[in-house]
C-alpha positions as a Markdown table, in Angstrom:
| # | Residue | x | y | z |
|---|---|---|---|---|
| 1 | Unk | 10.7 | 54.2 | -126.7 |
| 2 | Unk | 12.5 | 54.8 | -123.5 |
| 3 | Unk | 11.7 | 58.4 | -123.5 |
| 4 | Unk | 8.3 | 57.3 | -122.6 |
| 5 | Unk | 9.7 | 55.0 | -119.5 |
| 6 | Unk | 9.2 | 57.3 | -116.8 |
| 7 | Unk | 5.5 | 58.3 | -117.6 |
| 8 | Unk | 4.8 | 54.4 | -117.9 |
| 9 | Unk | 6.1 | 53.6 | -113.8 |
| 10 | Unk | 2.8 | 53.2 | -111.9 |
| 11 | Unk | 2.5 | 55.7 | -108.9 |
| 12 | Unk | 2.4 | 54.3 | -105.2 |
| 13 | Unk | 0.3 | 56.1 | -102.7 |
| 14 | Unk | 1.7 | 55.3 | -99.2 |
| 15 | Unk | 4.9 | 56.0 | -98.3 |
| 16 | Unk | 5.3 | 53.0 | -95.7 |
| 17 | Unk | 6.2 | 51.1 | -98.6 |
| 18 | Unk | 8.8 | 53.6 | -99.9 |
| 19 | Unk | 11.5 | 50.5 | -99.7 |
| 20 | Unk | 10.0 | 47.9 | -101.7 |
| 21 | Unk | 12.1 | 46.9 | -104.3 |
| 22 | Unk | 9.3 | 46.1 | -106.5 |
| 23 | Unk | 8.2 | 49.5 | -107.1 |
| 24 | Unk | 11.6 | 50.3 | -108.4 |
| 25 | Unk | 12.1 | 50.0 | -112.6 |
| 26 | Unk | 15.8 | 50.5 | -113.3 |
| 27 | Unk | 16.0 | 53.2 | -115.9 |
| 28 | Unk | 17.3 | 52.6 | -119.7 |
| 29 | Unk | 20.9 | 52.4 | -120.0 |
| 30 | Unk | 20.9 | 55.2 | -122.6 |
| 31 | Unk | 19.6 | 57.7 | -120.0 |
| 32 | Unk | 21.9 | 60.1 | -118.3 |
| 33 | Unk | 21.3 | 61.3 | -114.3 |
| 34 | Unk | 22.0 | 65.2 | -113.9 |
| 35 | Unk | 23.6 | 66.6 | -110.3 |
| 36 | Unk | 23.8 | 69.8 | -109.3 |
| 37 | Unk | 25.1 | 71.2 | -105.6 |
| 38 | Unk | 26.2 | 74.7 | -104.1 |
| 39 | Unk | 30.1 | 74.7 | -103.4 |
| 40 | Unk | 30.5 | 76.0 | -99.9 |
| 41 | Unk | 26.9 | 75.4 | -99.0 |
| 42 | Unk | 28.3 | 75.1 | -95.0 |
| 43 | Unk | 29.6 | 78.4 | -95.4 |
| 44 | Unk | 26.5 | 80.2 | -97.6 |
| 45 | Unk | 24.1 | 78.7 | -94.9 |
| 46 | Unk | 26.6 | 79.7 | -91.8 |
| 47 | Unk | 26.2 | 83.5 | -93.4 |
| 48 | Unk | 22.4 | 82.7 | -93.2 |
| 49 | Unk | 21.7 | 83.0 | -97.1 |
| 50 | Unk | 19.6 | 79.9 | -96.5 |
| 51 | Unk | 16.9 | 81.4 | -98.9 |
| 52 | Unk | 19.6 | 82.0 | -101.6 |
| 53 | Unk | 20.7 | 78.3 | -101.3 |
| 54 | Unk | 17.1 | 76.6 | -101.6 |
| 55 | Unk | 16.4 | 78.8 | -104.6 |
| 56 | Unk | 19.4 | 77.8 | -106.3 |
| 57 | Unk | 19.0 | 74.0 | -106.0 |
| 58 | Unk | 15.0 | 74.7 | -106.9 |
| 59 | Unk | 16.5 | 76.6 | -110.0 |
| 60 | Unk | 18.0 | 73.3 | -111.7 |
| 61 | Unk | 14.7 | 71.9 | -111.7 |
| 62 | Unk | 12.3 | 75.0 | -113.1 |
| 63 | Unk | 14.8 | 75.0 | -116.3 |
| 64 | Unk | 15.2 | 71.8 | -116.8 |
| 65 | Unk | 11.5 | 71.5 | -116.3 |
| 66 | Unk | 11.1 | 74.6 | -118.8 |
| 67 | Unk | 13.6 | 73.4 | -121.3 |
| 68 | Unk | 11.6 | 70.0 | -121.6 |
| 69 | Unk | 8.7 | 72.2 | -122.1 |
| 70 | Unk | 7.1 | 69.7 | -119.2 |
| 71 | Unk | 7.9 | 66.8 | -120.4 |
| 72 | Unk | 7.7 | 64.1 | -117.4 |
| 73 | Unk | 11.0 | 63.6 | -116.2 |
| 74 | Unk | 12.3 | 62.0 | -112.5 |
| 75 | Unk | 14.2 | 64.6 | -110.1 |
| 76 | Unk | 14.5 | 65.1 | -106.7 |
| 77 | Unk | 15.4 | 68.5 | -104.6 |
| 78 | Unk | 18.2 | 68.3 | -102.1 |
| 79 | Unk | 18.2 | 71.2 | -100.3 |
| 80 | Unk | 21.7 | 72.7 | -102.1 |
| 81 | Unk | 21.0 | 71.2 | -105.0 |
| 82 | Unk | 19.0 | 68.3 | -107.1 |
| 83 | Unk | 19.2 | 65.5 | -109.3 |
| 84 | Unk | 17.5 | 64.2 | -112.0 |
| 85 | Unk | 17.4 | 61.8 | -114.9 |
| 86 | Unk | 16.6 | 62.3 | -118.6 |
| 87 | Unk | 16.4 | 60.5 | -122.0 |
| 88 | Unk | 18.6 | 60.7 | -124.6 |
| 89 | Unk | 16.4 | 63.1 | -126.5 |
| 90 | Unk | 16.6 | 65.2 | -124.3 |
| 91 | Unk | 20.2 | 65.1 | -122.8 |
| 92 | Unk | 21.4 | 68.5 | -124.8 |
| 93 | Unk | 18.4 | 70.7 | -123.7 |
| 94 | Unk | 19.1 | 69.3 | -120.2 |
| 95 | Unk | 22.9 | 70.3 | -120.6 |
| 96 | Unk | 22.4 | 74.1 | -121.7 |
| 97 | Unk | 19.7 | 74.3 | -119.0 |
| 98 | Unk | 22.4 | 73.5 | -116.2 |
| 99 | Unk | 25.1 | 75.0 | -117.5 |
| 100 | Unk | 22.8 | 78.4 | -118.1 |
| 101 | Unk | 21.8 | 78.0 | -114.2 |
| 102 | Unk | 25.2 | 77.6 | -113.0 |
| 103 | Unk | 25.6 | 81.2 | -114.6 |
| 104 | Unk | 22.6 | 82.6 | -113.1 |
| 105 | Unk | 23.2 | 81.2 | -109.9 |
| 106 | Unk | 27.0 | 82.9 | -110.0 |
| 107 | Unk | 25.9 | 86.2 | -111.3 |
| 108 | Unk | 22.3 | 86.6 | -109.5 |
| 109 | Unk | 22.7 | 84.8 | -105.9 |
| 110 | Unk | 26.5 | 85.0 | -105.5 |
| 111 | Unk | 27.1 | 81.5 | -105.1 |
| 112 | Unk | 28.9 | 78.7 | -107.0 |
| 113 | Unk | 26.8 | 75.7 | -108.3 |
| 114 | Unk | 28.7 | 72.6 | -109.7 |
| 115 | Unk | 26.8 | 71.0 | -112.3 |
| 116 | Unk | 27.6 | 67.5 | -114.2 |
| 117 | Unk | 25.2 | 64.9 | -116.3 |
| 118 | Unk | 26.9 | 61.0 | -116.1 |
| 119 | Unk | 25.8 | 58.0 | -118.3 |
| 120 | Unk | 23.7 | 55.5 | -116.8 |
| 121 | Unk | 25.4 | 53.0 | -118.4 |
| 122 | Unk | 29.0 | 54.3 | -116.7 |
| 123 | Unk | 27.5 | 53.8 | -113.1 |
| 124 | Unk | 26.3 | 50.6 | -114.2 |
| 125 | Unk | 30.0 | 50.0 | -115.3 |
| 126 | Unk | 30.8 | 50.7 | -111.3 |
| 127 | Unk | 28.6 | 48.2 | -110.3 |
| 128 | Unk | 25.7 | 50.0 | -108.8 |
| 129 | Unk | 22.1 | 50.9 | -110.5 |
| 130 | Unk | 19.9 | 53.5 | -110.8 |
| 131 | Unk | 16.2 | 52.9 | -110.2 |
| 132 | Unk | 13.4 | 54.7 | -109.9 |
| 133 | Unk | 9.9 | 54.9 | -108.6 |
| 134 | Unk | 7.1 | 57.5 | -108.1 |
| 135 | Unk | 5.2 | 58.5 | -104.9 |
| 136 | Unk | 1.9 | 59.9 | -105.3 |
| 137 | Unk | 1.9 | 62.4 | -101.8 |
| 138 | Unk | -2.1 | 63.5 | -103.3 |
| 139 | Unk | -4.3 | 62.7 | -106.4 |
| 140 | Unk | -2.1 | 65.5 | -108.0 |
| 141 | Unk | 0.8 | 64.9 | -108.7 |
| 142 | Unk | 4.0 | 62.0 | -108.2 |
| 143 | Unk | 7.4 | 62.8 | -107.2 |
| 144 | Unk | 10.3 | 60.6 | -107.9 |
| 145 | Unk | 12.1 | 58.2 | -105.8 |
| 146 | Unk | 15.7 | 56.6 | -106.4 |
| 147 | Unk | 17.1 | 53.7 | -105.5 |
| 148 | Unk | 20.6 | 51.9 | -106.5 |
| 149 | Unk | 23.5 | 53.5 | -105.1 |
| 150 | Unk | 24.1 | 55.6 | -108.6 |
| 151 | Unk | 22.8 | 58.6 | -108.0 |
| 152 | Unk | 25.3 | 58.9 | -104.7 |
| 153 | Unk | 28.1 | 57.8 | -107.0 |
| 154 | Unk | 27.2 | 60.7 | -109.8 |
| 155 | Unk | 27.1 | 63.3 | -106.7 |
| 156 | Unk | 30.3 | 62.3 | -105.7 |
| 157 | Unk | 31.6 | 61.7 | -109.1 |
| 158 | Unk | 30.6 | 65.4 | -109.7 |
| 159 | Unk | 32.3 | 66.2 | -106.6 |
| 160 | Unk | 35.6 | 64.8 | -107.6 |
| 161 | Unk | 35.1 | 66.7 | -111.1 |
| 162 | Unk | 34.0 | 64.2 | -113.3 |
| 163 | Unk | 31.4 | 64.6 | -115.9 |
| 164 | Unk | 31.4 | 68.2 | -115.5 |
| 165 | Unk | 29.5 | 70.9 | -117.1 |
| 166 | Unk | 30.9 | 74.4 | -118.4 |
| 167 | Unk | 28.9 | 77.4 | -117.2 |
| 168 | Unk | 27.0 | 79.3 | -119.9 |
| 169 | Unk | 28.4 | 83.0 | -121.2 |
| 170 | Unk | 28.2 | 85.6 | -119.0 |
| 171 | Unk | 24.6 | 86.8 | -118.7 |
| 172 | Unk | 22.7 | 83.6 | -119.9 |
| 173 | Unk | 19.4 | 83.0 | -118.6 |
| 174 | Unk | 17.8 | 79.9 | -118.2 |
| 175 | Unk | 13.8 | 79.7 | -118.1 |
| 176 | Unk | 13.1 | 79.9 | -114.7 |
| 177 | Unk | 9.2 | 80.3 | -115.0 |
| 178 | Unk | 7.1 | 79.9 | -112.2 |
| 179 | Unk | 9.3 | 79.3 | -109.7 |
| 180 | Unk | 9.3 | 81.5 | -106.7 |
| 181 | Unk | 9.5 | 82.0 | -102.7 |
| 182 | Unk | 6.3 | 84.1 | -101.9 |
| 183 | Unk | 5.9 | 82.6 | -98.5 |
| 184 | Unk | 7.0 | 83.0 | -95.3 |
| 185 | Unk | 9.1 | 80.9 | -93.1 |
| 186 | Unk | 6.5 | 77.8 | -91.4 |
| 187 | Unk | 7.2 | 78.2 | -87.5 |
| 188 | Unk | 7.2 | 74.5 | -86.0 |
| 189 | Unk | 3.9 | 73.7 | -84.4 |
| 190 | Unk | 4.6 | 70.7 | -82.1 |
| 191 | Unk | 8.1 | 72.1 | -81.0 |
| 192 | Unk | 10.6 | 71.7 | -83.8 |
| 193 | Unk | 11.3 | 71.1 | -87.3 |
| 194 | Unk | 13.6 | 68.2 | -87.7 |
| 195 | Unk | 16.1 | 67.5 | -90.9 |
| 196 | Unk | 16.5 | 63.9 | -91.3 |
| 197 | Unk | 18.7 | 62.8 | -93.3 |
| 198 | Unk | 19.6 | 58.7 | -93.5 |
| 199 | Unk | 22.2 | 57.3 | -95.8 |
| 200 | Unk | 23.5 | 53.3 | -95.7 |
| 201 | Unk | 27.2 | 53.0 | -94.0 |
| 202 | Unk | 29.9 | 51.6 | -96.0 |
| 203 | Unk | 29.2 | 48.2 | -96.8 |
| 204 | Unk | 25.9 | 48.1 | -95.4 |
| 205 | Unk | 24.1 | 44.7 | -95.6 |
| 206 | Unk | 21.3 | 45.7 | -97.5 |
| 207 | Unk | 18.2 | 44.6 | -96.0 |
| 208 | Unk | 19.1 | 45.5 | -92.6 |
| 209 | Unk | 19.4 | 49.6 | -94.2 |
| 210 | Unk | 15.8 | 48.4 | -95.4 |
| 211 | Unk | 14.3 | 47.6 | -92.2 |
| 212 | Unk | 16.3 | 50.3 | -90.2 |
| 213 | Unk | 14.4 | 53.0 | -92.9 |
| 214 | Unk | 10.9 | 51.4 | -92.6 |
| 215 | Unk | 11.7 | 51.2 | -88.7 |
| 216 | Unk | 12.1 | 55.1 | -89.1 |
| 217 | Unk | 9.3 | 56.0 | -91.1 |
| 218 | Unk | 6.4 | 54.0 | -89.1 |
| 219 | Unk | 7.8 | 56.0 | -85.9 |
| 220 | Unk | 7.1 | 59.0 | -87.7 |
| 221 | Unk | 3.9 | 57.7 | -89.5 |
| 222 | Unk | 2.3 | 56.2 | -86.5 |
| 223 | Unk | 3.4 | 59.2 | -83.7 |
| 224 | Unk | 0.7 | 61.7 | -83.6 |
| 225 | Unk | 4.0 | 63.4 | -82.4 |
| 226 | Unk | 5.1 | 64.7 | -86.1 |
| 227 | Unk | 3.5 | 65.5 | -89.0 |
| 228 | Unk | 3.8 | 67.5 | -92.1 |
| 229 | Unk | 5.3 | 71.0 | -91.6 |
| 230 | Unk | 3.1 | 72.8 | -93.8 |
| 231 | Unk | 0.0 | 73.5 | -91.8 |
| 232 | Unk | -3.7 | 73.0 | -93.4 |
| 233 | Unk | -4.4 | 76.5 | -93.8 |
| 234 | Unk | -0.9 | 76.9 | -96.3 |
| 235 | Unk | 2.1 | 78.8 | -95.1 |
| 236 | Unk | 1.9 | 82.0 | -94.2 |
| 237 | Unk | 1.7 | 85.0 | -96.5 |
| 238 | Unk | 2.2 | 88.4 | -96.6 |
| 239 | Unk | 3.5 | 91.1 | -98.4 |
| 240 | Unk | 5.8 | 92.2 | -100.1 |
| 241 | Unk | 7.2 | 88.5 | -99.9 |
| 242 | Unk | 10.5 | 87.8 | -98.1 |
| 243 | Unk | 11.8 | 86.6 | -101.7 |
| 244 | Unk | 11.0 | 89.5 | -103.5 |
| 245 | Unk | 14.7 | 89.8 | -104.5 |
| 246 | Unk | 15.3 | 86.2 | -105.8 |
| 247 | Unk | 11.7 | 86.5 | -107.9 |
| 248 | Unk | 13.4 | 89.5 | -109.2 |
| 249 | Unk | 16.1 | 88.0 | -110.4 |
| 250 | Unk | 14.4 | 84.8 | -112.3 |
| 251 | Unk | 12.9 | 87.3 | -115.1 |
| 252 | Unk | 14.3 | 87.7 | -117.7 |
| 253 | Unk | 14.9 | 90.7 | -119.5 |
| 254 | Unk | 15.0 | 94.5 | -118.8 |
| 255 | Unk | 16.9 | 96.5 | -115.6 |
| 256 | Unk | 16.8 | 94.9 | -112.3 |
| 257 | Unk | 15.0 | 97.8 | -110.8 |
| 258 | Unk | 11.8 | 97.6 | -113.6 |
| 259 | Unk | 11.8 | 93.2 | -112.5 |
| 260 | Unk | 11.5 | 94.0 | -109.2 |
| 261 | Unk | 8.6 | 96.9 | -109.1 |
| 262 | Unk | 6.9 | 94.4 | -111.9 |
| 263 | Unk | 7.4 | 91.5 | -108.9 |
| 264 | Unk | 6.0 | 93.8 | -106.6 |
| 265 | Unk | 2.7 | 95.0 | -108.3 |
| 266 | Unk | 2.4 | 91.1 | -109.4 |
| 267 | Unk | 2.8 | 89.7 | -105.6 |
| 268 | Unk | 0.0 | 92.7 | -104.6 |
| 269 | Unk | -1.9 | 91.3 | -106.6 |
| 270 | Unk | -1.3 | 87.5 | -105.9 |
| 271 | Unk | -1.5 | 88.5 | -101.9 |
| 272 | Unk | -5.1 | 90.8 | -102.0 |
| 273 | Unk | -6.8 | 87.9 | -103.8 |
| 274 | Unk | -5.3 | 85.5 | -101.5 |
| 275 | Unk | -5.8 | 87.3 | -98.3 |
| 276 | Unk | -9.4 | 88.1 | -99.4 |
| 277 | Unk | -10.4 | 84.6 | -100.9 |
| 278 | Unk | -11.1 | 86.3 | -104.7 |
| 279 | Unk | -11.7 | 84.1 | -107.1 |
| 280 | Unk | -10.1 | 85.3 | -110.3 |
| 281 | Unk | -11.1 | 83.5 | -113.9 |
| 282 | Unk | -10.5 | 79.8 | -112.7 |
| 283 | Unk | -8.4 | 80.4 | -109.9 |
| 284 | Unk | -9.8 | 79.1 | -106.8 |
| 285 | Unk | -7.7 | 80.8 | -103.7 |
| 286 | Unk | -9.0 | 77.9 | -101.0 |
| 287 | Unk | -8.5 | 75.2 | -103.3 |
| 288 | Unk | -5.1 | 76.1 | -104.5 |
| 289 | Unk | -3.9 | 76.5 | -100.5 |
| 290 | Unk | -4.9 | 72.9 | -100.1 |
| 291 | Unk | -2.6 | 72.0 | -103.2 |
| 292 | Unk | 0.3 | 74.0 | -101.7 |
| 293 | Unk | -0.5 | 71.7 | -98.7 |
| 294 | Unk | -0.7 | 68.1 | -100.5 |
| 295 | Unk | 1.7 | 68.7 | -103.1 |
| 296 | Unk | 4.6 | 69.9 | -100.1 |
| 297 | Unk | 7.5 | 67.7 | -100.8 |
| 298 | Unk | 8.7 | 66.9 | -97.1 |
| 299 | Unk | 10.0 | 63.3 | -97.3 |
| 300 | Unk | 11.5 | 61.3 | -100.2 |
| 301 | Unk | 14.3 | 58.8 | -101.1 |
| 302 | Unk | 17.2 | 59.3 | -103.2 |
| 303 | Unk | 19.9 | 56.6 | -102.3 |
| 304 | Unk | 18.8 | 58.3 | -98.7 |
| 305 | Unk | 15.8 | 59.0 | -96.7 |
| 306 | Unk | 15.2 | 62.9 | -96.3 |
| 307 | Unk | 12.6 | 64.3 | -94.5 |
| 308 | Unk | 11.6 | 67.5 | -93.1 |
| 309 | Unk | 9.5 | 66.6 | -90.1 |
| 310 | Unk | 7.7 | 69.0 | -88.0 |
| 311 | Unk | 7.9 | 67.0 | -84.2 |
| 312 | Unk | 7.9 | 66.9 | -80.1 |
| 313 | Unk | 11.3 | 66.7 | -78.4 |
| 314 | Unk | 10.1 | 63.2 | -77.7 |
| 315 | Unk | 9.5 | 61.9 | -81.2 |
| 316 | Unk | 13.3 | 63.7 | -82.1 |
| 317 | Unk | 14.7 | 61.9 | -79.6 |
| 318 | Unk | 12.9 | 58.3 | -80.3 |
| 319 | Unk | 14.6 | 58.9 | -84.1 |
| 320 | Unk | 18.0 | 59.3 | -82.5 |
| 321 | Unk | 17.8 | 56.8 | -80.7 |
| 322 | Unk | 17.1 | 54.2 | -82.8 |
| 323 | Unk | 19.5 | 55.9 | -86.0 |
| 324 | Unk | 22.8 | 56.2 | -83.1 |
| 325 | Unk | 22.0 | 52.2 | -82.5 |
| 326 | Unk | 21.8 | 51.8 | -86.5 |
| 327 | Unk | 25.1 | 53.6 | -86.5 |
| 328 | Unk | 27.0 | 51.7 | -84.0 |
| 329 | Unk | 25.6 | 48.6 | -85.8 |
| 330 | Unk | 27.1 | 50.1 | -89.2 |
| 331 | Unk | 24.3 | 49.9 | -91.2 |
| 332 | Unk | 23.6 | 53.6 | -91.8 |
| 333 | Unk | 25.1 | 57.3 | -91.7 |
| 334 | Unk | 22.8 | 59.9 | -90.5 |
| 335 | Unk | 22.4 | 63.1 | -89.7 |
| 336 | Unk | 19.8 | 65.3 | -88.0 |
| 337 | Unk | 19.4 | 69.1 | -87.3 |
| 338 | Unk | 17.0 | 70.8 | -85.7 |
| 339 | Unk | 15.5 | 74.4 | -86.1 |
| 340 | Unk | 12.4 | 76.4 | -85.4 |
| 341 | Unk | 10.7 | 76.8 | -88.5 |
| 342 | Unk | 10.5 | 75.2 | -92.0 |
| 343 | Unk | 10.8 | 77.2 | -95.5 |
| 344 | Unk | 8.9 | 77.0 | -98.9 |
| 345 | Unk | 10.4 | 77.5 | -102.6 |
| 346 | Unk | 7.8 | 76.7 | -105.2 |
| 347 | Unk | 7.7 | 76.0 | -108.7 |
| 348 | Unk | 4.5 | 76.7 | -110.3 |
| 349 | Unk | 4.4 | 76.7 | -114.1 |
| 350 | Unk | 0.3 | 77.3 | -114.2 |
| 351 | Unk | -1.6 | 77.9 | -110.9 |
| 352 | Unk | -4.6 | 76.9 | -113.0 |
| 353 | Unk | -3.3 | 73.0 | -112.8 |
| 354 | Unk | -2.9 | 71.5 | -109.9 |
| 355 | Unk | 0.8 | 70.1 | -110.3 |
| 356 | Unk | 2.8 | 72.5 | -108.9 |
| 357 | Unk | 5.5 | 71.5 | -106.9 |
| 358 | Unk | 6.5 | 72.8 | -103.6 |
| 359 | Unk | 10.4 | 72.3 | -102.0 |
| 360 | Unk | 10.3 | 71.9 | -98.7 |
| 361 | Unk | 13.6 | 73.0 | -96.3 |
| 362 | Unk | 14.4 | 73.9 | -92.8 |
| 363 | Unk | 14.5 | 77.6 | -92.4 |
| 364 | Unk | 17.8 | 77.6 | -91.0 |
| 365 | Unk | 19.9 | 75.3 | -92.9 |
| 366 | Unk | 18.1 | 72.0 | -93.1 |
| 367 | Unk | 19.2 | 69.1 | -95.1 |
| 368 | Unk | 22.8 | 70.8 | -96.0 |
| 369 | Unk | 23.0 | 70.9 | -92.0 |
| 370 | Unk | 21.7 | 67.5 | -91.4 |
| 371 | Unk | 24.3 | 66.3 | -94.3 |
| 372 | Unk | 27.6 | 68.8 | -92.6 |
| 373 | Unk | 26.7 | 66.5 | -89.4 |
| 374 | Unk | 26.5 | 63.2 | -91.5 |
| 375 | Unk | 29.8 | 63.9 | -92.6 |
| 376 | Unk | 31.5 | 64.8 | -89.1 |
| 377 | Unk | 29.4 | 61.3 | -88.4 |
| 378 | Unk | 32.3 | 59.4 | -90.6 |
| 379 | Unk | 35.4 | 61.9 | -90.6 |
């Protein structure tokens, strides 16, 4: 049964070896990849509704996620938007979840999300592949890597207006349970937090984009000079939360004004056990912190390498380096953009497991910033 493929992929652990082609299956041809980006990200981000953009492209994976009813499924956050892949079982649920969240994201955050689902088997037509792996960042849970050059093609197919996906009625709701932005904004500790964002240039010989990504990454893994940008204590917390207003606005049902006060005695309550270490039933405060911590999706692969990086001056400037020779070589497109502080959107459908996900961005425009300069890269 190929809705049972992804479940079956065997999860790596280090992310070193993030490029080798043998821990790529290519998915069944009968499966269908789902994109989804903010139109006019530049210009959302640029009127500093970072938080608003984040929380839409988080958005398309909670409902999807919900509509499944958690059925394993590879996706990948992008900062503006995401991308996924489904079976065929599960291709209409995945279709009224994204057109439902394009509505939401127009009527509750203002902005407008493109959303489109393409055929495997039509980007196989093209000549490229979709493949996917999964990285283990802890013992708790795997996120999804893609290789292949098709889910590029399905974003810019999307872009072009392919495949596209009619918004919902006016006023539908998708199930957007358990995701939220209760944190604060994570101030850099070693200087900066650094966007990466590493695509392969036209025509790229293949196995020199391979070596120029693995170059990358062991700078980063083996420079005590960047790390994670979610310290070990957890982001910090406080209350009422800096998304109080986007929480709001994922309930469903009842007047805006009764969602938020609910959000707000909720979050109290969430912050006083927190900030007071209370264990509550089988909720463990310390031990869910540390999840936050391992489960912080900061680097992954989706036809790209994308990282968050929290780094010296030095370590920044090692990276360009080495990406500006890449680039004169033509063998990749890159971008990178630097801020002061990283930001948090989580999606946590039970904090009583320990497979919540948490999305991480810069603060201040981070991979939609790092992909505006990628583009001026090649205009």
């Amino acid at each position: 049964m190929t809705s049972a493929f992804y479940s079956g992929i065997p999860v790596f652990r280090g992310f070193t070896s993030l490029m080798d082609p043998a821990l790529y299956s290519p998915l069944p041809d009968d499966w269908s990849v789902g994109v989804a980006d903010i139109v006019d990200s530049t210009k959302a981000i640029a009127a500093q509704r970072y938080k608003a953009v984040n929380m839409a492209g988080a958005a398309v994976i909670a409902a999807v996620t919900n509509a499944l009813e958690g059925r394993e499924f590879p996706f990948v956050f992008g900062g503006d938007g995401a991308s996924f892949a489904v079976a065929p079982n599960d291709l209409e649920l995945a279709r009224e979840a994204l057109a439902a969240t394009a509505t939401w994201v127009r009527e509750d955050l203002d902005l407008r999300m493109r959303v489109a689902l393409v055929p495997v088997s039509v980007i196989r037509a093209h000549g490229l592949d979709v493949r996917v792996a999964r990285f283990g960042p802890s013992a708790n849970l795997s996120y999804a890597m893609f290789s292949g050059g098709g889910l590029a093609w399905a974003d810019a197919a999307m872009k072009r207006g392919e495949f596209a996906i009619t918004e919902a009625p006016a006023g539908t709701q998708p199930d957007l349970s358990g995701l939220s932005c209760r944190f604060e904004v994570i101030p850099a500790a070693r200087g900066l937090i650094l966007s990466v964002l590493v695509m392969p240039a036209q025509g790229a010989d293949p196995s020199a984009f391979r070596n120029v990504i693995e170059d990358i990454i062991h700078l980063v893994e083996r420079s005590p000079d960047a790390g994670r940008p979610v310290p070990p204590q957890g982001p910090p917390l406080t209350w009422p939360p800096q998304g109080l207003e986007y929480e709001a606005r994922t309930k469903r049902g009842g007047p805006l004004l009764a969602r938020r006060a609910s959000v707000l005695a909720y979050t109290l309550f969430v912050y006083l056990i927190m900030r007071f270490d209370l264990k509550v039933g089988g909720f463990v405060p310390k031990l869910y912190t540390r999840q936050v911590v391992e489960n912080s999706d900061f680097r992954k692969y989706d036809d790209g390498l994308r990282m968050i990086l929290d780094c010296t001056p030095e370590l920044e400037r090692a990276l360009s380096d080495r990406l500006a020779i890449a680039a004169r070589d033509g063998i990749v497109r890159y971008g990178l953009y630097q801020q002061d502080a990283a930001m948090m959107t989580c999606f946590t459908p039970s904090a009583l497991r320990s497979d919540h996900v948490h999305f991480i961005d810069g603060a201040r425009g981070g991979y939609a910033s790092a992909a505006t300069a990628l583009k001026a890269m090649t205009a």
